[in-house]
C-alpha positions as CSV (number, residue, x, y, z in Angstrom):
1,X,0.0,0.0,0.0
2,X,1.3,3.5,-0.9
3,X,1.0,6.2,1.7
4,X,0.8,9.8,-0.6
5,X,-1.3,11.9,1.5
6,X,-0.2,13.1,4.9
7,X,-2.4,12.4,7.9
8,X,-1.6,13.6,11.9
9,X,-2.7,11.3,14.3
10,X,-3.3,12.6,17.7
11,X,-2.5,10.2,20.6
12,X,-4.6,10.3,23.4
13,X,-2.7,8.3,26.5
14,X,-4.9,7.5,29.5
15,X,-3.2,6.4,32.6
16,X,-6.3,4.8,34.5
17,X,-6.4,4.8,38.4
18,X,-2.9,6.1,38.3
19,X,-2.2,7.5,42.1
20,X,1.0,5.5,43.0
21,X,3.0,5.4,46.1
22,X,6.3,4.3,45.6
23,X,8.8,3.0,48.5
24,X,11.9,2.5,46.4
25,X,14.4,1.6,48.8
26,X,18.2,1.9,48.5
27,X,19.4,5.1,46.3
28,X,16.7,7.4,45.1
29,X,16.3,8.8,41.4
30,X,15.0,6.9,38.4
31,X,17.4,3.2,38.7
32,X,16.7,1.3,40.6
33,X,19.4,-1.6,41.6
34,X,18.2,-5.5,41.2
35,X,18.4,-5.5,45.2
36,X,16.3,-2.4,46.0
37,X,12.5,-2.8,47.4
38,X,9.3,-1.5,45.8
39,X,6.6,-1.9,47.3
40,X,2.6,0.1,47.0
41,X,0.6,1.1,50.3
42,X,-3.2,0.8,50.4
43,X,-5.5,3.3,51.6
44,X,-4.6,2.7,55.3
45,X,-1.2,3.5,54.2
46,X,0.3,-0.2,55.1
47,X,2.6,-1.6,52.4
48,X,1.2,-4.6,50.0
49,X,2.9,-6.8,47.6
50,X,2.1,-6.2,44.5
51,X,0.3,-9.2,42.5
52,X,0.9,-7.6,39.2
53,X,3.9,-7.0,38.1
54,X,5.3,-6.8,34.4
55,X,7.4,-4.0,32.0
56,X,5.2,-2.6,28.8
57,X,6.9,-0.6,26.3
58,X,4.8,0.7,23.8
59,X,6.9,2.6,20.8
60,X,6.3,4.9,17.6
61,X,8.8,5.4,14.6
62,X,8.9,8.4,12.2
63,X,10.5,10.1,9.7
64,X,11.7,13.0,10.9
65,X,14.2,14.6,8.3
66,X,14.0,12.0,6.1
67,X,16.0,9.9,9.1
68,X,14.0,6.9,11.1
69,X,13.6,8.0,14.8
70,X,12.1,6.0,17.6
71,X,10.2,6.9,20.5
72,X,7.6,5.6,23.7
73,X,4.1,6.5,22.7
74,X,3.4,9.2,25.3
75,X,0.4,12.3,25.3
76,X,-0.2,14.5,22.9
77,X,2.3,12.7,20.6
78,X,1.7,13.0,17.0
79,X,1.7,10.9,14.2
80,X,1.4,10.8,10.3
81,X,0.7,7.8,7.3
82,X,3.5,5.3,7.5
83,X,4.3,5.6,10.8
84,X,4.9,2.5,13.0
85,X,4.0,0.8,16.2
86,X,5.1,-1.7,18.3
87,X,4.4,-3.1,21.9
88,X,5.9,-5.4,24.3
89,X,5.3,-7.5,27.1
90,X,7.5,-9.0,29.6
91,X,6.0,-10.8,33.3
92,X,8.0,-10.1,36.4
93,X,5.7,-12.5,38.0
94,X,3.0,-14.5,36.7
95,X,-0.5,-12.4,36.5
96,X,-2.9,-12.1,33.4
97,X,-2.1,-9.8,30.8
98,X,-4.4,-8.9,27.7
99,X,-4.2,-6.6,24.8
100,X,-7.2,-5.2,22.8
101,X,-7.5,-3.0,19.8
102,X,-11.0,-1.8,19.1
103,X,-11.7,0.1,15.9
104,X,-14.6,2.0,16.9
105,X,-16.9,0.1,14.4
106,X,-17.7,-3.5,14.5
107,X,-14.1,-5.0,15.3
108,X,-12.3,-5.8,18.2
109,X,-9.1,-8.0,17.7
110,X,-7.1,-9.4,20.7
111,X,-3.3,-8.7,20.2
112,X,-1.7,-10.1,23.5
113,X,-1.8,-12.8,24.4
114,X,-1.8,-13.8,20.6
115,X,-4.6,-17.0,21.6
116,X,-5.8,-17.5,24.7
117,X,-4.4,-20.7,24.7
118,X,-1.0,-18.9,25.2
119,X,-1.5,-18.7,29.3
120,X,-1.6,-22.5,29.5
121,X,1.8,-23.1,27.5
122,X,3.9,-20.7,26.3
123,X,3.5,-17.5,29.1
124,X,6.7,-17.4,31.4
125,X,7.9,-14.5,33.3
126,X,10.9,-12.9,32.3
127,X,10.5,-13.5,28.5
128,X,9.5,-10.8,26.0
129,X,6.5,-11.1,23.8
130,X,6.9,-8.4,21.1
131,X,3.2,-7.4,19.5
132,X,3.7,-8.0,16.4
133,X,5.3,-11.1,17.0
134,X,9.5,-10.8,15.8
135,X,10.7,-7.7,14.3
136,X,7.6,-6.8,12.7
137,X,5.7,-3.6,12.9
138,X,2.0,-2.3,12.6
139,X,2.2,0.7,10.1
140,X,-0.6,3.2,9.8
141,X,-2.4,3.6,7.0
142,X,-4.1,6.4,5.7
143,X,-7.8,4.9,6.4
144,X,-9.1,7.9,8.5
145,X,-11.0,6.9,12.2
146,X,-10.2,6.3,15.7
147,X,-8.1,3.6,16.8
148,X,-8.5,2.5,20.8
149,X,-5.9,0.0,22.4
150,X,-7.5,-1.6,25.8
151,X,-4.1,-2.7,27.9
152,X,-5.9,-4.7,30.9
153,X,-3.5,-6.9,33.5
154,X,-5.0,-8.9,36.7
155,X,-3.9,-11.4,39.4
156,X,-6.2,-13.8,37.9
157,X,-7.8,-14.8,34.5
158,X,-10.5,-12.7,34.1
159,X,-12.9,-15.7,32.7
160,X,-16.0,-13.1,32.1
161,X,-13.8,-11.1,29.5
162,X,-12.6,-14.0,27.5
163,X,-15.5,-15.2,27.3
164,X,-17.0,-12.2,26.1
165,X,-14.3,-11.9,23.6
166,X,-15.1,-15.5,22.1
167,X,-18.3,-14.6,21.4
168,X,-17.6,-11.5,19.6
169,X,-14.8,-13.8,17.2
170,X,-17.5,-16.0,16.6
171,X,-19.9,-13.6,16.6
172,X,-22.2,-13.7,12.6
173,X,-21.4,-10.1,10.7
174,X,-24.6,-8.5,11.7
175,X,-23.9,-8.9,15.7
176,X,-20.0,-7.8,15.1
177,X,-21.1,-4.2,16.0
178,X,-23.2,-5.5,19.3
179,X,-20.7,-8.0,20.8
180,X,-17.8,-5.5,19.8
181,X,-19.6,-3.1,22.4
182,X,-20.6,-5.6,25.0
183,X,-16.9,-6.2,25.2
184,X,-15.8,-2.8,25.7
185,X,-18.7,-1.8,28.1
186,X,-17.4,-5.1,30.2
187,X,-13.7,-3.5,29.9
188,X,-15.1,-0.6,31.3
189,X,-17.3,-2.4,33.7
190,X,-14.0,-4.1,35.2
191,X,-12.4,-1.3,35.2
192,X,-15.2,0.6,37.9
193,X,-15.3,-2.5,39.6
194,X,-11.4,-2.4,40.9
195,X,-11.2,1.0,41.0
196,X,-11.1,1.3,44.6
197,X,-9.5,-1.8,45.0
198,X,-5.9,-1.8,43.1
199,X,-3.3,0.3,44.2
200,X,-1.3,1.0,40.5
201,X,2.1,2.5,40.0
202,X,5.0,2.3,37.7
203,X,8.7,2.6,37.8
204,X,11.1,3.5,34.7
205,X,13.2,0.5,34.0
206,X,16.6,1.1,32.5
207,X,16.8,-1.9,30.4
208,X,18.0,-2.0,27.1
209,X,-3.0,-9.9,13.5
210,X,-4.0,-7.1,10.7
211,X,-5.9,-4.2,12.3
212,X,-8.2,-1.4,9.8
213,X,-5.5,0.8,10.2
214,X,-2.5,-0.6,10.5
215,X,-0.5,-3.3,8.5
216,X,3.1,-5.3,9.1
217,X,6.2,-3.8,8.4
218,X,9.7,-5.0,8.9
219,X,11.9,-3.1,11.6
220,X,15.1,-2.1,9.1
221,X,16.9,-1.4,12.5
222,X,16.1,-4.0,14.6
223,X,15.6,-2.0,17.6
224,X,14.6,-3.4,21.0
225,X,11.7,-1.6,22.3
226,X,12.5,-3.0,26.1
227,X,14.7,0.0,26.2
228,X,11.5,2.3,26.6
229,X,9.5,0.2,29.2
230,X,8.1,0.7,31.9
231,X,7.1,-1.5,35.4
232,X,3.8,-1.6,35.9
233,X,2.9,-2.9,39.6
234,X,-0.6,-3.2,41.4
235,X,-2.1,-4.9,43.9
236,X,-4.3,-6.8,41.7
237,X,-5.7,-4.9,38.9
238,X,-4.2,-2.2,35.7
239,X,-6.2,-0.5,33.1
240,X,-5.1,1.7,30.4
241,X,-6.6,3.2,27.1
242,X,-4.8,4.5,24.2
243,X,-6.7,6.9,22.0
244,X,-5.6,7.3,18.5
245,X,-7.9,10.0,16.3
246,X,-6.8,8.8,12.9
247,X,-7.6,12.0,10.6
């Protein structure tokens, strides 16, 4: 596919629930050593191990001066035709992590884990799972509409949303629009439901499936996208959104 005509993305990035408090031990600033603490408080202030625990990167490349440049998705960021993205999951301990794209129609795809089966074989801690799979990237194309990513993590399997999710796959074309919507209003459901409950907070870590929109493209560099993760921790439940208005 050839992309001629220039179109800006704006990138919306909601942290949800995000009121951390951190208790690094050790030195303070932004690395941490492999034997420092970190640990979140609840609301009584006592300190809780965190159940969830894994590093998300979540990258863009552009051309910028007719040179590639890579860089974390963060707010406000924008982006154009051709541009590329790229995510990536790695478990510091074993908790449930799941990756939705919605396309605001009649579609949403589930990127991570890549099947469901994946949490009863291949799902180890301390292994990275790029999305796409390899080097691969998604590239934007210039099909206007809003693109939402649902990143959703928890202690346990989260039966209710799979399920939900297999019906949609299965789903005949006229009811892709109603069980695409009754999955994202049980994402959101979820979401209310351990709002009071999870005690989120992330650390930087110093480390070095066709959508609508979006289509493979090799990674000429072969950058590692670990190098812009972050740890995300919680006592037992993270939700974020990622907003992309796709003019």
């Amino acid at each position: 596919m050839k992309f001629r005509r220039r179109s800006i993305f704006s990138v919306v990035f909601a942290l949800l629930f995000f009121q951390p408090v951190l208790t690094p031990g050790g030195a303070s600033g932004l690395s941490f050593a492999a034997e420092e603490t970190f640990s979140l408080k609840d609301t009584a202030g006592r300190s809780v191990y965190p159940e969830v625990d894994f590093r998300w990167a979540f990258a863009a490349k552009t051309l910028q001066d007719g040179k590639d440049s890579t860089q974390p998705v963060t707010q406000d960021m924008a982006l154009k035709s051709g541009d590329q993205l790229k995510m990536m999951v790695e478990l510091q301990r074993k908790c449930f992590v799941y990756l939705f794209h919605d396309n605001r129609r009649d579609s949403v795809k589930l990127l991570f884990p890549y099947a469901l089966q994946q949490f009863e074989g291949d799902y180890q801690p301390e292994r990275r799972y790029y999305i796409p799979r390899g080097e691969a990237w998604f590239r934007l194309d210039e099909n206007p509409g809003q693109e939402v990513f649902y990143l959703v993590a928890s202690a346990k399997r989260l039966d209710e949303l799979e399920k939900a999710y297999l019906r949609h796959e299965s789903a005949e074309a006229a009811f892709k629009a109603e069980t695409a919507r009754t999955l994202v209003d049980l994402i959101r459901e979820l979401r209310r439901e351990h709002q009071e409950l999870s005690s989120p907070a992330e650390r930087p870590v110093p480390i070095g499936g066709a959508l609508r929109s979006v289509e493979k493209a090799q990674d000429p560099d072969r950058l590692d996208i670990a190098a812009f993760a972050d740890e995300i921790l919680s006592t037992g439940f993270v939700a974020r959104t990622y907003t992309i208005d796709h003019n």
